[in-house]
Chimera marker file (.cmm) of the C-alpha trace (Angstrom):
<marker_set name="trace">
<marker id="1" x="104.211" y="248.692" z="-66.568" r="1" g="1" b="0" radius="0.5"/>
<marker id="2" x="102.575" y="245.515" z="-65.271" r="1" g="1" b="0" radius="0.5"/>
<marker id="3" x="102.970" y="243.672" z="-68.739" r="1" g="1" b="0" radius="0.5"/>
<marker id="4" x="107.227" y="244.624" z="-68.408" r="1" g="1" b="0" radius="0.5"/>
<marker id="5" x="107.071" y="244.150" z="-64.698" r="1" g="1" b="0" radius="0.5"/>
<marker id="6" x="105.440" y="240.059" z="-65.377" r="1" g="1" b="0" radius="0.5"/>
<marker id="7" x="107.668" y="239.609" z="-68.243" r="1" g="1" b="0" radius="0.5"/>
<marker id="8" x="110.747" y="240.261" z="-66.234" r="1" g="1" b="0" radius="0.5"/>
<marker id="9" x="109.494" y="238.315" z="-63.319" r="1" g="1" b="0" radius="0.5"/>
<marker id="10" x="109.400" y="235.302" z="-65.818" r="1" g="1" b="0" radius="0.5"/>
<marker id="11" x="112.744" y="235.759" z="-67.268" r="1" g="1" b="0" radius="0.5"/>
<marker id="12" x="114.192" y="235.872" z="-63.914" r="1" g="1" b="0" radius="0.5"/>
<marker id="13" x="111.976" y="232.390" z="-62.561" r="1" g="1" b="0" radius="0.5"/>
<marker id="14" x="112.923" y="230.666" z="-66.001" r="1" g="1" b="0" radius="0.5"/>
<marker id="15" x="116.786" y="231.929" z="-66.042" r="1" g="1" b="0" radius="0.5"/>
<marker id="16" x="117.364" y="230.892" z="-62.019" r="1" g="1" b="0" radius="0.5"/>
<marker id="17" x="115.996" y="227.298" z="-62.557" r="1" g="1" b="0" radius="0.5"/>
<marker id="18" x="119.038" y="224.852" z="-62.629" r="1" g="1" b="0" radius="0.5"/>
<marker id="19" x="119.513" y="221.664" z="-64.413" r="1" g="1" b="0" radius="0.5"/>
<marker id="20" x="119.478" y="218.666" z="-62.178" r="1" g="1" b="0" radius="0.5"/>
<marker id="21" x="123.703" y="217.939" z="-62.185" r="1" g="1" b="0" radius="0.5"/>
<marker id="22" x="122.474" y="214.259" z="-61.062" r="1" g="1" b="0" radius="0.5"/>
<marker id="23" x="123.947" y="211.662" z="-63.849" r="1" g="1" b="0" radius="0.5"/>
<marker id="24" x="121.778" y="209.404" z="-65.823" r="1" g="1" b="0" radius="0.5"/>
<marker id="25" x="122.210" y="205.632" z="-64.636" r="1" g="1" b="0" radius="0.5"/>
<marker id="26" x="122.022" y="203.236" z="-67.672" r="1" g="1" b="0" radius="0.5"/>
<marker id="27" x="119.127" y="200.810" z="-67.449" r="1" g="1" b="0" radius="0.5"/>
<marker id="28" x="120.441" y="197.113" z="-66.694" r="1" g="1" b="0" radius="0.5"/>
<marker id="29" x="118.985" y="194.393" z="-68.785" r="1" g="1" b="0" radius="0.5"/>
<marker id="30" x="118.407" y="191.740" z="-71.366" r="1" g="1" b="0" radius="0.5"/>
<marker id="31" x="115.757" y="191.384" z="-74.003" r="1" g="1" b="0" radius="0.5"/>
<marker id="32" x="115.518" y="189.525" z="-77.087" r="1" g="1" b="0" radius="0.5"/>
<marker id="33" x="112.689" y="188.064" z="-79.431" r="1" g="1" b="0" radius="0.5"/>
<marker id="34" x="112.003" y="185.081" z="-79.672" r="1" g="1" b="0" radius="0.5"/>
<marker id="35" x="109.186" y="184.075" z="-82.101" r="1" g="1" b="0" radius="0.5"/>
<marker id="36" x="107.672" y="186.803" z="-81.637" r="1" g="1" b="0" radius="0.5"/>
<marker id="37" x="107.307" y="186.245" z="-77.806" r="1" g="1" b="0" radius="0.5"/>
<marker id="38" x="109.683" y="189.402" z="-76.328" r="1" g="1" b="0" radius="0.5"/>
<marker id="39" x="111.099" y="188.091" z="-73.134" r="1" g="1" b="0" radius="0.5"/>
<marker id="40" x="112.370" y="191.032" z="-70.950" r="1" g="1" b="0" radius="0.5"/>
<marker id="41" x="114.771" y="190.699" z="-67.854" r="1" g="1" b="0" radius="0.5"/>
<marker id="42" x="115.881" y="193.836" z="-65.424" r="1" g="1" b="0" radius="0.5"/>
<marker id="43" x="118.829" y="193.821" z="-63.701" r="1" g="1" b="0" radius="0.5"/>
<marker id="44" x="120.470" y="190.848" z="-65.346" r="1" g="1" b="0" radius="0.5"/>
<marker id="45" x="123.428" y="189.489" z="-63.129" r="1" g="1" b="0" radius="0.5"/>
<marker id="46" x="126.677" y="188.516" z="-64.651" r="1" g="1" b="0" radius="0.5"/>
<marker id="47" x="129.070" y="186.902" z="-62.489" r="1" g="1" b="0" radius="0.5"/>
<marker id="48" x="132.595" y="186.494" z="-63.711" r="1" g="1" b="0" radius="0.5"/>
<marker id="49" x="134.852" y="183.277" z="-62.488" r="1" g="1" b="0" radius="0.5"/>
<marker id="50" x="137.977" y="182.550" z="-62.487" r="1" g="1" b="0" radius="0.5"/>
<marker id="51" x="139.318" y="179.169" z="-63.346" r="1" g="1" b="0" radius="0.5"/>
<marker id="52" x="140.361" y="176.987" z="-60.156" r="1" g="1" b="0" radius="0.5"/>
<marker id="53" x="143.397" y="174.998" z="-61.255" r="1" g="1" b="0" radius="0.5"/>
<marker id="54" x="144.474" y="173.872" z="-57.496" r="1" g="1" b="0" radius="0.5"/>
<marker id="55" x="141.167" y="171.243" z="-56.629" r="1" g="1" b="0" radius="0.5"/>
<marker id="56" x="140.191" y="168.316" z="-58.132" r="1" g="1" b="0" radius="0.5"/>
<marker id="57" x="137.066" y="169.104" z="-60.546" r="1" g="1" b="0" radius="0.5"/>
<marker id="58" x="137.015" y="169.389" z="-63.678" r="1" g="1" b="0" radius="0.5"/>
<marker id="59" x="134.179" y="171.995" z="-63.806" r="1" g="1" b="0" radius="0.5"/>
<marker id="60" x="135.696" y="175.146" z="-62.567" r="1" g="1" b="0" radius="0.5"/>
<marker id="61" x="139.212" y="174.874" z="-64.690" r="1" g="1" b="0" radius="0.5"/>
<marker id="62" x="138.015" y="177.416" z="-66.927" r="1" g="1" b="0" radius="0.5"/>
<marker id="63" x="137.490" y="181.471" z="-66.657" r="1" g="1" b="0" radius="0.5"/>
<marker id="64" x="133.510" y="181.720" z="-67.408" r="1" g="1" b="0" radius="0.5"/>
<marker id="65" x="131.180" y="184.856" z="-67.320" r="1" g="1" b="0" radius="0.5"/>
<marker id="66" x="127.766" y="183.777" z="-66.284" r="1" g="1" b="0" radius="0.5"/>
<marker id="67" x="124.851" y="185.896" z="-66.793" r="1" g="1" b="0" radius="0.5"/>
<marker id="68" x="121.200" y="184.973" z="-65.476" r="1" g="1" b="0" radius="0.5"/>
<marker id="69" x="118.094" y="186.856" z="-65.455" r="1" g="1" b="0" radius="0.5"/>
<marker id="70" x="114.372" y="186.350" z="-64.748" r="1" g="1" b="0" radius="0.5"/>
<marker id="71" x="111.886" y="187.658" z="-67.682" r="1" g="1" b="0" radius="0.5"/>
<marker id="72" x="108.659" y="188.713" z="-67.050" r="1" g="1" b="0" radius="0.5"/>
<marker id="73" x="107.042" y="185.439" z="-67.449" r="1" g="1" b="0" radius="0.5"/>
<marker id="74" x="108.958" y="184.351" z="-64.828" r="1" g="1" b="0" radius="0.5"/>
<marker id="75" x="111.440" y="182.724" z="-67.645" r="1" g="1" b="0" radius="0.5"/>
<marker id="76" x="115.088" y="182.181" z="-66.599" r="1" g="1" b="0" radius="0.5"/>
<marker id="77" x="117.518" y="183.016" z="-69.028" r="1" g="1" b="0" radius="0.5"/>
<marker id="78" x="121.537" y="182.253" z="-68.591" r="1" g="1" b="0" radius="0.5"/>
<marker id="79" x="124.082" y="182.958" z="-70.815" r="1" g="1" b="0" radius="0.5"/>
<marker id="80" x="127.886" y="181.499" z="-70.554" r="1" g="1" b="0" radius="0.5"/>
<marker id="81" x="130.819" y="182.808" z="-72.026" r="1" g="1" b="0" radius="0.5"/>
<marker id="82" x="133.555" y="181.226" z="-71.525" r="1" g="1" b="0" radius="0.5"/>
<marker id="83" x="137.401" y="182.009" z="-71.332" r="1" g="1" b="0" radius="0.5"/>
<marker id="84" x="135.980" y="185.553" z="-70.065" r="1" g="1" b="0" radius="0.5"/>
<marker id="85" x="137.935" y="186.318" z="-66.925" r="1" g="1" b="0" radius="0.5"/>
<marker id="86" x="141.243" y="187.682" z="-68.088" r="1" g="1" b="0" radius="0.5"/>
<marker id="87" x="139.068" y="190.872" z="-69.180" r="1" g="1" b="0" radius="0.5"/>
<marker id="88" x="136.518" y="191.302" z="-71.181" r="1" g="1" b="0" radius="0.5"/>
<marker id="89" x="136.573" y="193.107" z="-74.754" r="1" g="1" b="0" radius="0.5"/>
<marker id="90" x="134.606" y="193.705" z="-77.306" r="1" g="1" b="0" radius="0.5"/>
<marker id="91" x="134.187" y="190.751" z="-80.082" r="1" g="1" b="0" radius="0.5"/>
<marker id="92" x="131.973" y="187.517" z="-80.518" r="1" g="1" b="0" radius="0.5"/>
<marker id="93" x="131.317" y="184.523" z="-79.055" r="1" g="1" b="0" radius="0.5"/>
<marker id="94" x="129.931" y="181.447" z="-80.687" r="1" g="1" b="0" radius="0.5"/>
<marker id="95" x="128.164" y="178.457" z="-79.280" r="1" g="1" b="0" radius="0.5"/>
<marker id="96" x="130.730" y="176.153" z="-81.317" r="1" g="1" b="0" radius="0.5"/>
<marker id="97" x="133.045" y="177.228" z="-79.090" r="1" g="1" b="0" radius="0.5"/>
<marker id="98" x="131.555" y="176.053" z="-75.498" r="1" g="1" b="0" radius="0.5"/>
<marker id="99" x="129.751" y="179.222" z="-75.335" r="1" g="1" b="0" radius="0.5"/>
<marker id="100" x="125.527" y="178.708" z="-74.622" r="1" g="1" b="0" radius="0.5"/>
<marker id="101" x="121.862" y="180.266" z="-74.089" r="1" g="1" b="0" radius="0.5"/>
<marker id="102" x="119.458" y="178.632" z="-72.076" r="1" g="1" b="0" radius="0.5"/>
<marker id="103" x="115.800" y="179.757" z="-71.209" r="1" g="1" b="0" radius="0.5"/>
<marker id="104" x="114.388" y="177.893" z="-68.893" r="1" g="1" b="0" radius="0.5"/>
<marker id="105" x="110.260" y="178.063" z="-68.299" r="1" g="1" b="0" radius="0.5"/>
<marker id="106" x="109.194" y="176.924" z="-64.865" r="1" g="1" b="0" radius="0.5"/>
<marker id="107" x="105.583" y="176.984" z="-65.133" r="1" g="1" b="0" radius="0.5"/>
<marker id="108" x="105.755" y="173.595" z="-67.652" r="1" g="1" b="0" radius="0.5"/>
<marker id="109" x="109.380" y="172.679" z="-66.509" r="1" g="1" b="0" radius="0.5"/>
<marker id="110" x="110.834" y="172.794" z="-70.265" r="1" g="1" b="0" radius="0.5"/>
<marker id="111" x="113.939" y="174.816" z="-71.469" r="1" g="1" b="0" radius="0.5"/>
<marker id="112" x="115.438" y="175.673" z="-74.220" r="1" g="1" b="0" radius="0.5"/>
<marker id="113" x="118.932" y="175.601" z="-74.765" r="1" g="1" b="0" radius="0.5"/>
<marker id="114" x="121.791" y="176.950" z="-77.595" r="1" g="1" b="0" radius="0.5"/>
<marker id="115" x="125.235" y="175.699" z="-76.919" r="1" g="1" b="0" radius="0.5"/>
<marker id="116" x="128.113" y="173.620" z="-78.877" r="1" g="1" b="0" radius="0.5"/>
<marker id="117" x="125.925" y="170.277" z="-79.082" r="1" g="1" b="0" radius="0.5"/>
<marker id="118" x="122.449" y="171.879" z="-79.811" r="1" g="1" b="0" radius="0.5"/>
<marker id="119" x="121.698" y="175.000" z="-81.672" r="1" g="1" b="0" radius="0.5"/>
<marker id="120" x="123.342" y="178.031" z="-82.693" r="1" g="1" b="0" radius="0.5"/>
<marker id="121" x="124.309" y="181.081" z="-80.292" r="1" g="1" b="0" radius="0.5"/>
<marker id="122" x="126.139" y="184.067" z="-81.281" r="1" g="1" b="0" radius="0.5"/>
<marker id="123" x="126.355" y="186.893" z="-78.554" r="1" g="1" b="0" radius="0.5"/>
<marker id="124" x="128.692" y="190.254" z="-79.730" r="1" g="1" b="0" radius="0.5"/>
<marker id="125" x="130.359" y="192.506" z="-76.762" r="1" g="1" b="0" radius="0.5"/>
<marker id="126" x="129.702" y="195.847" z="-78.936" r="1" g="1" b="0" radius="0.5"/>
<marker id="127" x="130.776" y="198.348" z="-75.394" r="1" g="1" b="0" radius="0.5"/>
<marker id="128" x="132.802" y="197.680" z="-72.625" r="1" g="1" b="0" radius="0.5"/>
<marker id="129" x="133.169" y="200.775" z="-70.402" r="1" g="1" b="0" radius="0.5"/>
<marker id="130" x="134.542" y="199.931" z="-66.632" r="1" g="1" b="0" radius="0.5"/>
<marker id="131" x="132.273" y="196.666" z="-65.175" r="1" g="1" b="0" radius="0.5"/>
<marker id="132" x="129.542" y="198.045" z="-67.587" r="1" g="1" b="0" radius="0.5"/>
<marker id="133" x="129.260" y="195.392" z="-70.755" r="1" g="1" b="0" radius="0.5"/>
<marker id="134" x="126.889" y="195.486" z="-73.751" r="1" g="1" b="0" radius="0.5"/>
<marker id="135" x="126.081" y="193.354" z="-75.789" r="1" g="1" b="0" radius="0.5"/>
<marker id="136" x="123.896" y="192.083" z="-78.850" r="1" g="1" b="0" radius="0.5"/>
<marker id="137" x="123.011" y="188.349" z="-79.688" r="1" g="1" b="0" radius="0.5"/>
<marker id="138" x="120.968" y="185.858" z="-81.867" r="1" g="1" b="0" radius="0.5"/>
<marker id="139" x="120.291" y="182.421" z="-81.476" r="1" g="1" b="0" radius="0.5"/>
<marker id="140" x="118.224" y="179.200" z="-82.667" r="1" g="1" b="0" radius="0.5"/>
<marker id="141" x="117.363" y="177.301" z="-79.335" r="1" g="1" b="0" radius="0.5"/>
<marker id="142" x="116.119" y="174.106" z="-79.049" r="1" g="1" b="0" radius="0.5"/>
<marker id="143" x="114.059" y="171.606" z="-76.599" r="1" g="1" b="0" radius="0.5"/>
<marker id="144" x="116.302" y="168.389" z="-76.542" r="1" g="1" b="0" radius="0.5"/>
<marker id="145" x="113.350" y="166.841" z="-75.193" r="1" g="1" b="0" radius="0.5"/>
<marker id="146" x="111.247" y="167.185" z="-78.539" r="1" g="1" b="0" radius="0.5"/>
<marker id="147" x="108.093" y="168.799" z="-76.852" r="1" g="1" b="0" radius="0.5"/>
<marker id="148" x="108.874" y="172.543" z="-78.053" r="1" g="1" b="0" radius="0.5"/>
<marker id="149" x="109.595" y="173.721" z="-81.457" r="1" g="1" b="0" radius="0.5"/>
<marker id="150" x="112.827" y="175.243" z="-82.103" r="1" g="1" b="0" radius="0.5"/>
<marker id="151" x="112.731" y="178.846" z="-81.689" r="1" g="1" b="0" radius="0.5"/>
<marker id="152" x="114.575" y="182.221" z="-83.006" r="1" g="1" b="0" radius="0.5"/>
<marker id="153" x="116.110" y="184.705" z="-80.547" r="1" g="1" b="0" radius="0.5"/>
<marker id="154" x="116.640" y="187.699" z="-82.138" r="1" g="1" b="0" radius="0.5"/>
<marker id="155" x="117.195" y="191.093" z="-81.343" r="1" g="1" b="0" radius="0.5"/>
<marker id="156" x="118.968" y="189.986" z="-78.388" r="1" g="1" b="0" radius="0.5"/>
<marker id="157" x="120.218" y="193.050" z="-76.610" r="1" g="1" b="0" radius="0.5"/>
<marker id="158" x="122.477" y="192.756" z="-73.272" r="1" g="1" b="0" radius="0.5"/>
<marker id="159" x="123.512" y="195.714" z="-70.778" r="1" g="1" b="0" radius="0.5"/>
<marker id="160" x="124.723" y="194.343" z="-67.397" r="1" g="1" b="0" radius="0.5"/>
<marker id="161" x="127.377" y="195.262" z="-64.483" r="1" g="1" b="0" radius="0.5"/>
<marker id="162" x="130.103" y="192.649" z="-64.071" r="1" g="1" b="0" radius="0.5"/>
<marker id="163" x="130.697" y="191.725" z="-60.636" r="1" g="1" b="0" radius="0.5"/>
<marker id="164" x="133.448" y="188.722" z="-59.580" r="1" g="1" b="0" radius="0.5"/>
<marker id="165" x="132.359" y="185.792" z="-58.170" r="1" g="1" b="0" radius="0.5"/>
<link id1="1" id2="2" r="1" g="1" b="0" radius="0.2"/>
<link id1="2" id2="3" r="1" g="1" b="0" radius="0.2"/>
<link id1="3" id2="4" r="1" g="1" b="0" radius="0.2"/>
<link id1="4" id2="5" r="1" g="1" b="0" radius="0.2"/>
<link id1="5" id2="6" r="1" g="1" b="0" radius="0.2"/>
<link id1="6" id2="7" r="1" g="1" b="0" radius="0.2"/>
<link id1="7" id2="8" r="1" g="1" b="0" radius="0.2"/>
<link id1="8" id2="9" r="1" g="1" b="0" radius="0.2"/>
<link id1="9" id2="10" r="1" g="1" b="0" radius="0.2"/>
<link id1="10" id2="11" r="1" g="1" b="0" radius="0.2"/>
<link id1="11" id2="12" r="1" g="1" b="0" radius="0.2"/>
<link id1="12" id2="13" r="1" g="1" b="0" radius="0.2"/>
<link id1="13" id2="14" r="1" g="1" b="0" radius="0.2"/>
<link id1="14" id2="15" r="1" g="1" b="0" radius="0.2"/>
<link id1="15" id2="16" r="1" g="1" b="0" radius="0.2"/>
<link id1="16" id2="17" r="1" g="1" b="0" radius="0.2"/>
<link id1="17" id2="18" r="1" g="1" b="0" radius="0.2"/>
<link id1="18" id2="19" r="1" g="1" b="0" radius="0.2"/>
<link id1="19" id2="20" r="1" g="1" b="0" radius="0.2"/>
<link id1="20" id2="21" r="1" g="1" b="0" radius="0.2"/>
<link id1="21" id2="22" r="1" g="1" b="0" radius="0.2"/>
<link id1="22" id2="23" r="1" g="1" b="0" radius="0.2"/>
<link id1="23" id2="24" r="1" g="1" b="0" radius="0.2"/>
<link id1="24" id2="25" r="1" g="1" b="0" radius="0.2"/>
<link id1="25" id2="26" r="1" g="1" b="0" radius="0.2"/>
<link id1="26" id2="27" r="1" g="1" b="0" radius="0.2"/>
<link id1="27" id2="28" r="1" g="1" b="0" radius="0.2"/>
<link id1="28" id2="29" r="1" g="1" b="0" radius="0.2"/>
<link id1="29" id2="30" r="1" g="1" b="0" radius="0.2"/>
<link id1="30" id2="31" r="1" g="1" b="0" radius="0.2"/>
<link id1="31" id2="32" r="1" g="1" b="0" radius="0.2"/>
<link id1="32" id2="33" r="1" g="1" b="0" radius="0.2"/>
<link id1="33" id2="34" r="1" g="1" b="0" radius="0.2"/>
<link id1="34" id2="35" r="1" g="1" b="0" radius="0.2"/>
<link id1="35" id2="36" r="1" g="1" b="0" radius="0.2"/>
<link id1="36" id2="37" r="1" g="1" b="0" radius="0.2"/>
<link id1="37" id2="38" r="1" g="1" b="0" radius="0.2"/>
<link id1="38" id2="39" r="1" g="1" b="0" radius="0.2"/>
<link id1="39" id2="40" r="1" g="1" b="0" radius="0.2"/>
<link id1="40" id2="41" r="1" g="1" b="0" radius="0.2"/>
<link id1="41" id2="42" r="1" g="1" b="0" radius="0.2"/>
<link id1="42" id2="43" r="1" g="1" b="0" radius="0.2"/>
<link id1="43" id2="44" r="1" g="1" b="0" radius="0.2"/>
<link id1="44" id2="45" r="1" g="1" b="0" radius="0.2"/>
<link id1="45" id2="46" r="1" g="1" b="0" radius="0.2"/>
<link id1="46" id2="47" r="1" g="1" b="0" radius="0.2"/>
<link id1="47" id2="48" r="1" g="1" b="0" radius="0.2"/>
<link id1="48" id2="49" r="1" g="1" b="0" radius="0.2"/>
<link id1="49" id2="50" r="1" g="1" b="0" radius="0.2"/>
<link id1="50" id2="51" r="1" g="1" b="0" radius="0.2"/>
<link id1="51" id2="52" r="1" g="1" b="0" radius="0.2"/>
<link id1="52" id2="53" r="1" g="1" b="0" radius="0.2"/>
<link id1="53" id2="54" r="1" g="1" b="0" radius="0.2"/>
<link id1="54" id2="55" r="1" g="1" b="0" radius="0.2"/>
<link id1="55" id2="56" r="1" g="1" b="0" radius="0.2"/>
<link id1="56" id2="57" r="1" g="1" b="0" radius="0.2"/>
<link id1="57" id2="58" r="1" g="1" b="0" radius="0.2"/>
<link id1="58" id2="59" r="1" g="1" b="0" radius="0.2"/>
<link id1="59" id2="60" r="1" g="1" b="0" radius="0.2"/>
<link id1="60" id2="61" r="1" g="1" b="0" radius="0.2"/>
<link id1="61" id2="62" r="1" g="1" b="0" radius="0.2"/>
<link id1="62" id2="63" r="1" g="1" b="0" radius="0.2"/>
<link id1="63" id2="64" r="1" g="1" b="0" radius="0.2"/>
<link id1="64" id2="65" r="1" g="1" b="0" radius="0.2"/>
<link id1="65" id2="66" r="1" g="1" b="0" radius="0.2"/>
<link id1="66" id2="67" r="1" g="1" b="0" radius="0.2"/>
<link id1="67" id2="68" r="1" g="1" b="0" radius="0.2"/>
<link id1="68" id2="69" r="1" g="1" b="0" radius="0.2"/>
<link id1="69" id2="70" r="1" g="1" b="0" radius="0.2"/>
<link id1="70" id2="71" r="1" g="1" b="0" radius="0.2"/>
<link id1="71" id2="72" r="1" g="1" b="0" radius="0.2"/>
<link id1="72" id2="73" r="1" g="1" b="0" radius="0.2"/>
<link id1="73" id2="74" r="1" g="1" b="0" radius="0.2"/>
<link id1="74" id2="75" r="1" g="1" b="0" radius="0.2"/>
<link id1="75" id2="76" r="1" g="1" b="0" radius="0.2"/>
<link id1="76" id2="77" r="1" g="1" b="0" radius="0.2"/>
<link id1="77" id2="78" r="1" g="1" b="0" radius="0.2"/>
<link id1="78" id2="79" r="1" g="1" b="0" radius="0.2"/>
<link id1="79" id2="80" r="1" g="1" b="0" radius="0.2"/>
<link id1="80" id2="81" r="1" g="1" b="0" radius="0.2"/>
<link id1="81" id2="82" r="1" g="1" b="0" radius="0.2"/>
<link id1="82" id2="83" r="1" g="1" b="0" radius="0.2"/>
<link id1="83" id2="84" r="1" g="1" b="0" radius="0.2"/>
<link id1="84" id2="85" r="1" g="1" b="0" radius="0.2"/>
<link id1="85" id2="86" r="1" g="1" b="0" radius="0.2"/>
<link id1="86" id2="87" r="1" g="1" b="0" radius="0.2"/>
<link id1="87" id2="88" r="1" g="1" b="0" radius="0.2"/>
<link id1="88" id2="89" r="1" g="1" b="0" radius="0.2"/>
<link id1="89" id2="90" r="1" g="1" b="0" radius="0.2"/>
<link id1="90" id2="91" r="1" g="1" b="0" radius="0.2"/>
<link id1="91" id2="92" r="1" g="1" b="0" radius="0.2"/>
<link id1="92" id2="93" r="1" g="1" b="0" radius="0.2"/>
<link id1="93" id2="94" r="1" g="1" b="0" radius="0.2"/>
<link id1="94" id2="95" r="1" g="1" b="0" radius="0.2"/>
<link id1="95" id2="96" r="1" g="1" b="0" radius="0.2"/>
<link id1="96" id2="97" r="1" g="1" b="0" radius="0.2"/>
<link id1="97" id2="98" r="1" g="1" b="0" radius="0.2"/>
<link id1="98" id2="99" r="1" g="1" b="0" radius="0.2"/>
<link id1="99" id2="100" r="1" g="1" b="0" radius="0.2"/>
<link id1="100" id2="101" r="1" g="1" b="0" radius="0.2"/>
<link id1="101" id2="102" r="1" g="1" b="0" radius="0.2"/>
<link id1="102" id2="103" r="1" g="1" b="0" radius="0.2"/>
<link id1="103" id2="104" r="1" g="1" b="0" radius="0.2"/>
<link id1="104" id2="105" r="1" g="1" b="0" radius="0.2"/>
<link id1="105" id2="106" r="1" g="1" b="0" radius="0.2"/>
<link id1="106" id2="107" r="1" g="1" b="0" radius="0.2"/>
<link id1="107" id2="108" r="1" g="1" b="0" radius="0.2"/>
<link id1="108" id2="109" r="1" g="1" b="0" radius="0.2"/>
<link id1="109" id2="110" r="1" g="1" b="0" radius="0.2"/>
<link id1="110" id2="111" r="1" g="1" b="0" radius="0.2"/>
<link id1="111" id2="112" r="1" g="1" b="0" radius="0.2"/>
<link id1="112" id2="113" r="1" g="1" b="0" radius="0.2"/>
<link id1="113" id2="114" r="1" g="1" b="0" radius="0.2"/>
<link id1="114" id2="115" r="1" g="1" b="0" radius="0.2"/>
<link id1="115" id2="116" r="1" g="1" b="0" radius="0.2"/>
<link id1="116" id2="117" r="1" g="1" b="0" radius="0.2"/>
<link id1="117" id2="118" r="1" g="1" b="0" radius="0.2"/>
<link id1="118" id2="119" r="1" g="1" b="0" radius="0.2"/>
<link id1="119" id2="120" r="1" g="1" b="0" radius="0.2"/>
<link id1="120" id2="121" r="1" g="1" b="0" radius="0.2"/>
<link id1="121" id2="122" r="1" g="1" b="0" radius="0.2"/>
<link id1="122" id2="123" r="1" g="1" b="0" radius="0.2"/>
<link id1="123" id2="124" r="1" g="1" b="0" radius="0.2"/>
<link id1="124" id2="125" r="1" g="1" b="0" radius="0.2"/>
<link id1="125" id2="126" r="1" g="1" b="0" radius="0.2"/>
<link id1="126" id2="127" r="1" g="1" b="0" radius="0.2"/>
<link id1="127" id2="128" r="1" g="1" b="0" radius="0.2"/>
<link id1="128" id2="129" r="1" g="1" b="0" radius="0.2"/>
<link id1="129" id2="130" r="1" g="1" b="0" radius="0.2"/>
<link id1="130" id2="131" r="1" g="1" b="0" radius="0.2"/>
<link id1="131" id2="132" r="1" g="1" b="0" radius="0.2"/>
<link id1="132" id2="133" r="1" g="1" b="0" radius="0.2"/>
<link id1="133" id2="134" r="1" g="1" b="0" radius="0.2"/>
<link id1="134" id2="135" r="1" g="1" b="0" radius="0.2"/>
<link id1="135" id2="136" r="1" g="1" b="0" radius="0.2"/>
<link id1="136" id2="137" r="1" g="1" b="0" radius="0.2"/>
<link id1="137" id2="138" r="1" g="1" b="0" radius="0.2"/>
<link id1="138" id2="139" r="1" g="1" b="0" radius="0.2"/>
<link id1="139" id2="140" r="1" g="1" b="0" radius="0.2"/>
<link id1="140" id2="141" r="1" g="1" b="0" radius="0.2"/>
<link id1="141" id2="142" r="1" g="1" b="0" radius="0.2"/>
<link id1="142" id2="143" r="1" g="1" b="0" radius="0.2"/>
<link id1="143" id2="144" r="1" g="1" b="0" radius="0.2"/>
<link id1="144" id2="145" r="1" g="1" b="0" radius="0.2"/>
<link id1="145" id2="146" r="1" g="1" b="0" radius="0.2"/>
<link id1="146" id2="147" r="1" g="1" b="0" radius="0.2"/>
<link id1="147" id2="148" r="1" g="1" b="0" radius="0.2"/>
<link id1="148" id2="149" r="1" g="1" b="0" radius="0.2"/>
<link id1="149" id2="150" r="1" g="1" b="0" radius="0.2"/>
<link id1="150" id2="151" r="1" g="1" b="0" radius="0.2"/>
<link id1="151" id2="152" r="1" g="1" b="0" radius="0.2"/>
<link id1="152" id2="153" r="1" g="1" b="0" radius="0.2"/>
<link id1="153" id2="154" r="1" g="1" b="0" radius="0.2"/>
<link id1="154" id2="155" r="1" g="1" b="0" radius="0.2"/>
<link id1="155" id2="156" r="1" g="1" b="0" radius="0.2"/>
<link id1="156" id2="157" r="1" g="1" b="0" radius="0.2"/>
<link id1="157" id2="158" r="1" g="1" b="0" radius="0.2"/>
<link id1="158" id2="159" r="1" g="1" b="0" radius="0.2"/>
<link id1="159" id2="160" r="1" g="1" b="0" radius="0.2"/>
<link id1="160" id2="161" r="1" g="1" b="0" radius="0.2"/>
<link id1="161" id2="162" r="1" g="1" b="0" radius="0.2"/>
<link id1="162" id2="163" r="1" g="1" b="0" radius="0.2"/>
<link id1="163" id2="164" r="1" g="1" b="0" radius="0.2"/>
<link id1="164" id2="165" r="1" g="1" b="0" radius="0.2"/>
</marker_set>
């Protein structure tokens, strides 16, 4: 009687627990490989812009989605995409096309950079869901300076919230 009387007890426990109905956030971030240094960034920000055709510089005539985040190491990592504020869909980007990568390491004030003069960049918008993008992307960056190596960024992997800016 006790044996049916505990075994019913623990159907009843295990059969009135209820799933937590709380949604799972996505994880915001960037991370890529680069020479087999993995630099990891939470919460990247990307900060679309639209173009400014009504003042006098030349800068800001140009939609641009700007995306910075802080590794780890304390690395700062931007990525610009331009033509990007009309909406943003999947496809690729290329460097050849005004498009860039930059890490930037402050402890010996040296970056590396990817863009249409220096390198080769290549980032791919694989989801687009609301302001939620992802996004995968490979690169060779390079020290215009000449103190670093060129490196490989690889496995570049992107998942951000697109705010306006």
């Amino acid at each position: 009687m006790r044996l049916t009387l505990t075994i019913l007890c623990a159907i009843l426990v295990f059969t009135a627990c209820e799933k937590d109905s709380e949604p799972e956030v996505a994880r915001k971030f960037l991370s890529f490989d680069m020479d087999s240094m993995i630099v990891v960034a939470e919460n990247p920000n990307a900060i679309v812009s639209v173009a400014n055709l009504t003042d006098t510089d030349p800068n800001n005539d140009i939609d641009k989605l700007t995306i910075t985040a802080k590794g780890a190491e304390n690395e700062e990592v931007t990525i610009i995409l331009l033509g990007s504020a009309e909406g943003l869909a999947k496809g690729s980007f290329y460097s050849q096309d005004g498009n860039s990568l930059a890490v930037y390491y402050p402890k010996v004030a040296l970056s590396q950079i990817a863009n249409q003069n220096h390198g080769t960049f290549t980032l791919t918008i694989t989801n687009v869901k609301d302001s939620l993008i992802e996004a995968s992307f490979t690169g060779k960056l390079v020290d215009t300076t000449g103190a670093m190596v060129d490196r490989q960024a690889a496995f570049g992997f992107l998942r951000a919230i697109v705010k306006a800016g």
